[in-house]
C-alpha positions in Angstrom: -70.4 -18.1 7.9 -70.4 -14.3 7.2 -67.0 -12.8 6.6 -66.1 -10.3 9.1 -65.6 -6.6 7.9 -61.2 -6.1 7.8 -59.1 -3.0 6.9 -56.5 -2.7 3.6 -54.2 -0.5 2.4 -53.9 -0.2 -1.3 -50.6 1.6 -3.0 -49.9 2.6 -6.4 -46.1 1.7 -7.6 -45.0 3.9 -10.1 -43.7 6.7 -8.2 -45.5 5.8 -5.3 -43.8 3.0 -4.1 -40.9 2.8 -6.5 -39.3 5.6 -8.2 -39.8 5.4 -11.8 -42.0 2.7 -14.2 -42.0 -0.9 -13.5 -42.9 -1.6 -17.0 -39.7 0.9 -17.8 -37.4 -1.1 -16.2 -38.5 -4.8 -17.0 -38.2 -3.3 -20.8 -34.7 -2.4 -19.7 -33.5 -5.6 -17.9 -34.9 -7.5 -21.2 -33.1 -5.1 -23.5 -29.9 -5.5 -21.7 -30.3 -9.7 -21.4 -30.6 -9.3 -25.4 -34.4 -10.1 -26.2 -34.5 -7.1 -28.7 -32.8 -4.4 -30.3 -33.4 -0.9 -29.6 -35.6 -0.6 -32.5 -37.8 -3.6 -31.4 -38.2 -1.2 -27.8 -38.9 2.0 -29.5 -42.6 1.4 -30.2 -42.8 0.4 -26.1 -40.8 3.0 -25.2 -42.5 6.1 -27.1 -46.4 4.6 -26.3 -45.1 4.7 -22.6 -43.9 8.1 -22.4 -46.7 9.2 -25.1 -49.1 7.7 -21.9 -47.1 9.4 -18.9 -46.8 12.6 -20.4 -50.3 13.4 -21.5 -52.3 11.8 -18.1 -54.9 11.4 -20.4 -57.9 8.8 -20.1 -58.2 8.7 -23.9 -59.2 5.4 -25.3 -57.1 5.3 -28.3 -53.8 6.6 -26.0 -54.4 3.7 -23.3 -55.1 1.6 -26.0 -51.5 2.1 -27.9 -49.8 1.7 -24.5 -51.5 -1.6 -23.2 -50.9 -3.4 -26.7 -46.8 -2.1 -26.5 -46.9 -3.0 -22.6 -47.9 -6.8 -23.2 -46.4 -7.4 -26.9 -42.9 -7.1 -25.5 -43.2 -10.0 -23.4 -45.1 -12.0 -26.2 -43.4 -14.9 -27.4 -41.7 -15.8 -23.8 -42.2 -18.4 -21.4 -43.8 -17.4 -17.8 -41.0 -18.9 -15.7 -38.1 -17.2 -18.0 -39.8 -14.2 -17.7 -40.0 -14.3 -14.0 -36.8 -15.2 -13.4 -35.4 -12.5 -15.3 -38.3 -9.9 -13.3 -37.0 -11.5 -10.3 -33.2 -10.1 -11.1 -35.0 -6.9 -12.1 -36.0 -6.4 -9.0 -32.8 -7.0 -7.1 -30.9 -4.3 -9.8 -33.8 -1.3 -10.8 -36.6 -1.7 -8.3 -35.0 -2.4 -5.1 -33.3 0.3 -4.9 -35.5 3.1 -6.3 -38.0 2.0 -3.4 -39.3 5.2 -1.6 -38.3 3.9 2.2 -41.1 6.7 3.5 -44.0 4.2 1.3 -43.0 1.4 2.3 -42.8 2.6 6.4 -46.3 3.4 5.7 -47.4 -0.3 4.3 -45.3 -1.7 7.2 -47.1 0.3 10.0 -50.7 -1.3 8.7 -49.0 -4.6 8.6 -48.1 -4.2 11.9 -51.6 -3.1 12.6 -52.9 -6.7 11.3 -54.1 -4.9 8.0 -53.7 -6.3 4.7 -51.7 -4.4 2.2 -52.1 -5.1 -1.7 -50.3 -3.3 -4.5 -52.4 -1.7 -7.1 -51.0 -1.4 -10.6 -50.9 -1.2 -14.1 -48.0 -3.0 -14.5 -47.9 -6.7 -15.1 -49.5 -9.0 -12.5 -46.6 -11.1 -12.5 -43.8 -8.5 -11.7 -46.2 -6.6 -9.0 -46.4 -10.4 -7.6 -42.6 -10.0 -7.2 -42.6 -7.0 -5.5 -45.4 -8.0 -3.5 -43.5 -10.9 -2.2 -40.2 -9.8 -1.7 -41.4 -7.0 0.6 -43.6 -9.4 2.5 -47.0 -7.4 1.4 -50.0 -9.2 1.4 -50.6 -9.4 -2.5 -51.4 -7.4 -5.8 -53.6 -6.6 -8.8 -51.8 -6.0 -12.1 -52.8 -6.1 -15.6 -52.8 -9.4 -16.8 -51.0 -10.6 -19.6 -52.8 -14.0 -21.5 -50.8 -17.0 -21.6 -51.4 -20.3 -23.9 -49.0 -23.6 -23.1 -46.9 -21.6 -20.6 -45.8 -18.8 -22.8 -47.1 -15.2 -23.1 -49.1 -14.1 -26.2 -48.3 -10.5 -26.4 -51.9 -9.9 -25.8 -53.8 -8.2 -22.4 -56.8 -10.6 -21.1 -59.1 -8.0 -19.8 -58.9 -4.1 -19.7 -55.4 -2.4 -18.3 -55.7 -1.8 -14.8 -55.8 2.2 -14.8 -57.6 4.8 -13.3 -61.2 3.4 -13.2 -60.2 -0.2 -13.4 -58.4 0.3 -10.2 -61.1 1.4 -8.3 -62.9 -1.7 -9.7 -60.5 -4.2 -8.9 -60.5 -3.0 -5.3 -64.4 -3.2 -4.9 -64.0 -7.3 -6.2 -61.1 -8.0 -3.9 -63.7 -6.0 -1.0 -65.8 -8.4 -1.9 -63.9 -11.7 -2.1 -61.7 -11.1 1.1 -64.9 -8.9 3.4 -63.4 -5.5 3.1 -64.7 -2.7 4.4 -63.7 0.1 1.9 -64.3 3.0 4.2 -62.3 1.7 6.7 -60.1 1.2 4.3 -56.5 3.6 2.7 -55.5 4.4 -0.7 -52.0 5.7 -1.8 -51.1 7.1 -5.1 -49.3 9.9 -6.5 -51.2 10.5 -9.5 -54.2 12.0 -10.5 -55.3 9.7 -13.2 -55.7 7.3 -9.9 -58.0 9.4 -8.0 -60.9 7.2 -8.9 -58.7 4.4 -6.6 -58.3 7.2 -3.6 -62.3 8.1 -4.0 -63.1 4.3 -3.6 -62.3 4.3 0.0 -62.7 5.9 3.3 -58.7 7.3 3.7 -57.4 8.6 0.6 -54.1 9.7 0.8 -51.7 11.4 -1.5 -47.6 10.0 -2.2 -45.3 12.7 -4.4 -48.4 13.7 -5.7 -48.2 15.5 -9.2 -49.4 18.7 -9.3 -53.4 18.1 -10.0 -53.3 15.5 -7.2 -52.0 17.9 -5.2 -54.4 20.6 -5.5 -57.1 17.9 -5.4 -55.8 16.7 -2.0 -55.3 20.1 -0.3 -59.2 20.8 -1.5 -60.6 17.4 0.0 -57.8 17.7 3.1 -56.3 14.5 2.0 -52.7 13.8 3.9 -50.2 14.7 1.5 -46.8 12.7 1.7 -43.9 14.0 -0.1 -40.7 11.8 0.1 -38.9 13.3 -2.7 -35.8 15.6 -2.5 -36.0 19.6 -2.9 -34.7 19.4 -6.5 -36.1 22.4 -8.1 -37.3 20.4 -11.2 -38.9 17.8 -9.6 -41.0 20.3 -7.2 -42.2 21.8 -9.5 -42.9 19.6 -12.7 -42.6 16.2 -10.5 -40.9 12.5 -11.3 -42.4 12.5 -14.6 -39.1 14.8 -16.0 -36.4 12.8 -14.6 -38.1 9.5 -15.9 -38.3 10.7 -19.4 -34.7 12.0 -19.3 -33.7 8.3 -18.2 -35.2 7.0 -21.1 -34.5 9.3 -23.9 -30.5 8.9 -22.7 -30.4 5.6 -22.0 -32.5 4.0 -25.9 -31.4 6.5 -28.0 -27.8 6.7 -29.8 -25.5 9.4 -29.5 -24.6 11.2 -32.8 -20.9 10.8 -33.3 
């Protein structure tokens, strides 16, 4: 029997659904439970900012930041690491969750239409997210695991920019989606590959190429973030990098 054609939505997290990085605060939660010291973080924390910063689809940049964003979690078991992403929701990601995002993926729930997250973070912790706000799933980078424990290594490619746009044509696929009928929401421009791959491409706090890129195509633009000054005009991307430069590195005394 032929699967019927059925309508998604598909949302980006960072910054579109959740102010800040995911991957930022799982690092953080770990840090604080004592996993490592600030020295073991630093090479995580500099290839992350070293990724946001420069938006750039360089091999050897995604590269750095994929091997940082899955060695930190190396060496840990699968159910210690989701219980402790589990209480990292409850304290970071909770409550940096844009409310205006997640209205949006409730009002195509309540239309009977799926809603998956879409992100580069791990699969596991966008599983959390996923299920505590009752969405219907997500795609994440994947983490390989041998004998229950994580091996520090990525099975398959990160799931950015292209890979996105990929991973939403196999799910089409697998669960009968019709991608012009269906939505995309990000608020970056290195996902624009994910907003092209369907029919409603929508913009969330967009940064300031998405932006011009969605006023060109006529794209609906939300914008949930407050009139600071700074953030109008450079976008989250400042205040995440302050977070992080104040919270892992040491005061001089």
């Amino acid at each position: 029997m032929a699967l019927t054609s059925r309508r998604a939505a598909f949302f980006d997290v960072d910054n579109t659904l959740v102010r800040g990085s995911t991957l930022y605060f799982l690092g953080r939660g770990m840090y604080q439970r004592g996993f490592f010291t600030k020295a073991d973080i630093s090479r995580f924390v500099v290839a992350n900012l070293r990724f946001r910063m420069t938006g750039t689809e360089k091999k050897e940049v995604i590269e750095k930041f994929q091997n940082a964003a899955t060695d930190f979690i190396g060496g840990h078991g699968v159910d210690e690491i989701k219980k402790i992403g589990e209480e990292i929701y409850d304290e970071f990601v909770s409550p940096k969750l844009w409310q205006g995002t997640f209205e949006i993926a409730k009002s195509h729930l309540d239309k009977g239409e799926e809603v998956w997250l879409v992100t580069a973070a791990p699969q596991d912790m966008a599983n959390i997210i996923a299920q505590r706000l009752g969405l219907t799933g997500a795609l994440g980078s994947k983490a390989c695991i041998e004998n229950g424990i994580y091996t520090g290594a990525l099975e398959g490619k990160l799931l950015h920019g292209m890979e996105k746009a990929i991973a939403i044509q196999n799910l089409a696929k697998e669960q009968g989606f019709d991608l012009q009928e269906c939505y995309s929401y990000s608020d970056s421009h290195n996902d624009i590959p994910l907003l092209q791959a369907v029919g409603n491409p929508c913009a969330i706090n967009p940064d300031a190429i998405l932006r011009i890129r969605a006023l060109a195509e006529g794209w609906p633009i939300h914008d949930f973030r407050k009139a600071r000054f700074v953030n109008r005009l450079l976008g989250p991307a400042v205040s995440r990098i302050a977070a992080v430069v104040t919270y892992f590195v040491p005061r001089k005394r």
